[in-house]
Structure formats: C-alpha cells, structure tokens
N, C-alpha and C positions, 0 to 999 in steps of 0.2 A: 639416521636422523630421527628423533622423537617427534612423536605427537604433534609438540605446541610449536615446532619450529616449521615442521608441514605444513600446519595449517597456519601459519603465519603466512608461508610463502605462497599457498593458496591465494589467501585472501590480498596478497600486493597483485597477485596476476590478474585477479576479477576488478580490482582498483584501475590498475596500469589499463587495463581492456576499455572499461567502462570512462575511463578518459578521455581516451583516442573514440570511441563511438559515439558520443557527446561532440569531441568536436568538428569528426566529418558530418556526422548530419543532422545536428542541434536534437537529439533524443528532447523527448518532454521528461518531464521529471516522472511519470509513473512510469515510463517505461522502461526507464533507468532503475525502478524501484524494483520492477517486474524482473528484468535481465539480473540483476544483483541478488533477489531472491533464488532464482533458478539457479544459477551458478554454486551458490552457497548449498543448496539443497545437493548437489552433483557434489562439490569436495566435501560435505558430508558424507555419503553416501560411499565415498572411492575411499576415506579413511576409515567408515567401520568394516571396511574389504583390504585395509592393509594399501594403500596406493595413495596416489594423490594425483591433481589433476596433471601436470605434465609428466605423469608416467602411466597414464591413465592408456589400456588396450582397448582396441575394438571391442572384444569381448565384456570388458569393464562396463562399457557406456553401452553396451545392449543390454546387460543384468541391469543397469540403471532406466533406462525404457518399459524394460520387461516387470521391472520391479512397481512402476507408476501404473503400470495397466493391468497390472494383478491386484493393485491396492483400489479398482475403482477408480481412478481417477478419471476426469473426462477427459474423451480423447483430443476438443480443442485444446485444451491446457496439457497434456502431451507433446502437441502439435509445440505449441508455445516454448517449451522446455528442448524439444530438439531445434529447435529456429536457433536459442541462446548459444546453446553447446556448439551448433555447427560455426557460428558465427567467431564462439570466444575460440574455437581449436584452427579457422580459416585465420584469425590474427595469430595466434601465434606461433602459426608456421611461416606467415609473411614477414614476422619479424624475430625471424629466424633462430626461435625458441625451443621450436622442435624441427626434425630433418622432415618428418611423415607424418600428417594428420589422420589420427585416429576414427574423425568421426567420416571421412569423406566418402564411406562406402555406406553408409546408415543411413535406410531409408524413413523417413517422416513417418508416424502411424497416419493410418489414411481415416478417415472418420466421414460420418453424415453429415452435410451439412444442417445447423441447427436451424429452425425458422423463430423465428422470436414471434414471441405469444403477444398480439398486441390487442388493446379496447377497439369495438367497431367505431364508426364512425356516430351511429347512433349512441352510443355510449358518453363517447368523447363530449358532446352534444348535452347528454343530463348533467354530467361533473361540470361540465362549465356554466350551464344554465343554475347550477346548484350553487356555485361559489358566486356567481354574481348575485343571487339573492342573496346572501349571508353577507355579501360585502353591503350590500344596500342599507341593510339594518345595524351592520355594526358603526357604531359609530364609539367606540370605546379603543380598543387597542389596534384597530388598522389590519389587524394580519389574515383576513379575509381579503381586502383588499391588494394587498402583498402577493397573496397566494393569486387573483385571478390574475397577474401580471405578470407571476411567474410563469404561471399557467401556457399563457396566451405566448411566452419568449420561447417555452422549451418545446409547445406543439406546432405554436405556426412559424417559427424559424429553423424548428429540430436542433436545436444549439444540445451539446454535450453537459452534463449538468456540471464539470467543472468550468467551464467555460459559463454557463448562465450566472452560476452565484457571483464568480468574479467580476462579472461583467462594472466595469465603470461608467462614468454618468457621462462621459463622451463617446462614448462609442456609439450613444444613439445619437442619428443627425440628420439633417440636410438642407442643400444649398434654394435659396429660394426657388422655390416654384417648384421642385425634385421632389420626388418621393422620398419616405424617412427611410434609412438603412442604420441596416445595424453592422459596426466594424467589429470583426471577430478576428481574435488570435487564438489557431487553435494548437493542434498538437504539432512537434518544431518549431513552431514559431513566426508558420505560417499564415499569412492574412487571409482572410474571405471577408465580401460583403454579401448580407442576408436581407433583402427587401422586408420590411415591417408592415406587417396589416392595419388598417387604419383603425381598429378595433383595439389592437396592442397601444397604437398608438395613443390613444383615449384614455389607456388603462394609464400608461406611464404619466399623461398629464396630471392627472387627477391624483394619483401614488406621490409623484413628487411632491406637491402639496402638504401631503404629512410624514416623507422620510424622514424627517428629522426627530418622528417619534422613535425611531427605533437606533440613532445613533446614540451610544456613549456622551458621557458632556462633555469626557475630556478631548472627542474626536470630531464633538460641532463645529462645522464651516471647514475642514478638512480632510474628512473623510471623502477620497472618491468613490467609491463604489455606491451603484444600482440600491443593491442591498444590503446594509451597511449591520455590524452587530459586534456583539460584548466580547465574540471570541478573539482567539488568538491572533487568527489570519485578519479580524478584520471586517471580515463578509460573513454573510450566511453559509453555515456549512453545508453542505450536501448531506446528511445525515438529519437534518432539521428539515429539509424541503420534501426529502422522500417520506419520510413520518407525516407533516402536512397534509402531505398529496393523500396516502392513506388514508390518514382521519376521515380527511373531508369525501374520501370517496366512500366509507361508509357512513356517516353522517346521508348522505345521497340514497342512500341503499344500492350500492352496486360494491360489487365484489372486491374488493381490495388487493388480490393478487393480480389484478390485470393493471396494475396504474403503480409505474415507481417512473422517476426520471428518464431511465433507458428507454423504457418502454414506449412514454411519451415521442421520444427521438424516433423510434420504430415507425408508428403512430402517422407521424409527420411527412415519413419518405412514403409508405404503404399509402397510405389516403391520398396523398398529390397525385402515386403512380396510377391507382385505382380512375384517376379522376382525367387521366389521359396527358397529364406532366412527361417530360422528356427527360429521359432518366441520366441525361448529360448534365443537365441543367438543376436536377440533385443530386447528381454526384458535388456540382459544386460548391452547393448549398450546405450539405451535409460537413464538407470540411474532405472529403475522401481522397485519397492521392491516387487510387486503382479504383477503375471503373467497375472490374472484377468485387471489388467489398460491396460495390452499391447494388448489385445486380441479382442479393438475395433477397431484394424485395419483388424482382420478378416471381419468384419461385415463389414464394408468397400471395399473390396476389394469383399467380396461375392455382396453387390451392384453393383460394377463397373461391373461382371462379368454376373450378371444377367442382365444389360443394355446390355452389348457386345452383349449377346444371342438374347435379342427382338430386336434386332438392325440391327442386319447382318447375323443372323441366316436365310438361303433359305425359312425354316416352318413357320417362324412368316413374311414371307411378302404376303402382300395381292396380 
C-alpha cells in the first residue's frame, strides 16, 4: 500500500473516531481541534517509521511517547496525547477494527502538577482601580470602558475567555426582585448560572449605552453578542482582549506576564478559595465537571499560605 493511500486511510479513521466522540458526549469544538491534532501528529509519526495507525505496535506508540519527551515537550500535553491515542485505539477495537488494542498496556507519563501563576489580590485591585480611571476620561472610543467589563465578567465570574467574548446580550438577566446571573454555555454544551456582582452589573449598564460604538453598520440592531466587532466571528476575539488586558496592565505599571484571560479565571477560583469560598460551589461556577480539576487551587493557596508562615511568621525569623 503507498504513502498517499495510508494516510488517506489514516485520516478516515481519526474522521470516523472524531464523529462517534462528538456525538456521545457533545465534544466542544477545541477539543475536537486538540483530539484531531494529536491523532494527525501519531499517523504522522507511525508513517515516517513505515506503519500506520491500525498496524501500529505497542512498541510503535511508546517510540512515539518516548519521542515527545525527548523533544521537551511538556508533560501535561503528553499527558493530553496519550488520553487521545488511548481513546482513538479503545474505539477501534470496540468497533471491531482491530482484534487487540495496542495502547492498553501504556502507562500515562506521570508529571507535577503545574500551579498557575496568578496576580495577588492586591494586584488585581490596581489593574482595576487603573482601568476604571482611564474609562472615566475616555470619552472618545469606549474601549476602556469595554475593557473594565470585560474585566469585571472574566475576574468575578472566572468565565473561560472563549465563553466571555461570545457571551450574548441575553445571557445577562433577572427575574424581578432576583439577583442578575449570567447564563453560561460552556464546554459540551453544558449550562451553568454564574451570580453577577453588582459592580459588573453597573459596568454593563453604562457599556450598553455605547455598544453600538463598536458594532459594524451593516450588523446594527442585530448583532447579539456582549461584544460585538468587524471580525469574522462576529465578537471580540480572544486574541484582542488578552493584548488589552496586557497594555493596560502596563500602562498601570504592573508586570504584564501575570494578567492574560486564563489567568484572570485562575485569579477568580484562588481569591474566592483564599477568602473561605466552598470549593463545591466553584467548582460550579467555574464550568468543571470533576471536582478533582477544581481542587488545584487548593494546592495553591496551601502554597501561598505556607510562604505567608516563612515569611511573617515571629519563629521563622532569624
């Protein structure tokens, strides 16, 4: 069999996979982007070794492991690449493609858990106090004001930043007399509500007042989204807000590597847990389907707390 007919038939079986995984448990689209990449990078990898994925050996798919953590790569995104492979060789033994799964005896690389580098709370604190002066005075293009609203959705809701840009102009709401919530659809296609600070809420009054600066002409009066723009999608990209965020955190004088949108999300979970939040009640918040994802803000916050102690503790000074 040649080359182009291999990897022809490669690429039906990551299709055919990526189908069926989509429709038992409504994948988001990036993880479908992620699972597709990974896959691709593996029958890569098996045809410049002469193979292909369903004649793919044990042995094959450990040189392919072995070959990512020689190259540096990090070990969560390892981690991520044997999840795919285990998954794409469990389907196609189940649908009775192969007799024997290759991968079934191949353990996960094991890695640290990473803690995410998040701004303190004092921090958090100047970038906001900084964008809301600069929205005071801008009275020209709005996008100070834009920015402390985004602000205010991605820190005190911790919304995913695909999820904030997307966000449409009904999602925020409530029934009289109710607090405002925010309706959130996140990854699957699963719903959460996220209570809104009355602070956010103030922002968005005031913002709506001039979205219409920043919509297209030809998208005035129906354009749904939050935050509406010339691109493709529609919205604001994620790639425009995390630049934003940057600027204006040095505009501020504070460090620009502690502030992109993740981080923000980081930020939101850290500081509620810090603050004596119950970590059930952000996991829900957060969008998390395992309690287990949410529970690295412990370890986290058990860091920050074991600095405090060597730090300021009377015992630990010399």
């Amino acid at each position: 069999m040649d080359k182009a007919s291999t990897k022809g038939g490669d690429e039906r079986l990551i299709e055919w996979f990526l189908d069926a995984r989509f429709a038992e448990r409504n994948l988001a689209k990036n993880s479908m982007l992620a699972y597709r990449g990974d896959l691709r990078a593996l029958s890569d990898f098996l045809a410049a070794h002469s193979s292909a994925l369903k004649r793919a050996r044990r042995e094959d798919l450990e040189a392919w492991l072995r070959a990512m953590h020689e190259g540096g790569m990090k070990a969560s995104s390892a981690a991520r690449k044997h999840a795919a492979m285990r998954q794409f060789y469990r389907f196609l033994t189940s649908e009775r493609l192969l007799k024997e799964d290759p991968s079934v005896h191949i353990l996960a690389p094991k890695h640290a858990q990473e803690l995410p580098l998040t701004p303190s709370l004092q921090v958090m604190r100047l970038l906001l106090e900084h964008v809301e002066r600069e929205a005071k005075s801008d009275k020209l293009d709005h996008g100070a004001l834009r920015l402390c609203l985004l602000l205010s959705l991605c820190y005190g809701c911790g919304l995913r930043v695909s999820e904030l840009v997307s966000l449409k102009c009904g999602a925020l709401s409530r029934d009289d007399g109710d607090p405002w919530i925010a309706t959130i659809t996140g990854k699957g296609g699963k719903t959460r509500f996220v209570p809104l600070l009355e602070r956010t809420v103030a922002y968005y009054d005031v913002y709506m007042e001039v979205r219409g600066h920043f919509i297209p002409s030809h998208l005035r009066g129906v354009s749904p989204y939050v935050f509406p723009s010339h691109t493709a999608s529609g919205h604001l990209t994620r790639q425009r807000f995390g630049q934003s965020l940057k600027e204006a955190a040095l505009r501020a004088g504070l460090d620009g590597r502690l502030f992109s949108p993740h981080k923000l999300r980081h930020a939101f979970a850290t500081h509620l847990l810090a603050g004596g939040a119950d970590l059930r009640a952000i996991q829900t918040m957060l969008g998390h389907a395992d309690i287990g994802t949410t529970q690295i803000y412990t370890h986290l916050v058990d860091a920050q707390l074991q600095r405090l102690v060597q730090e300021r503790h009377p015992l630990a000074k010399k």
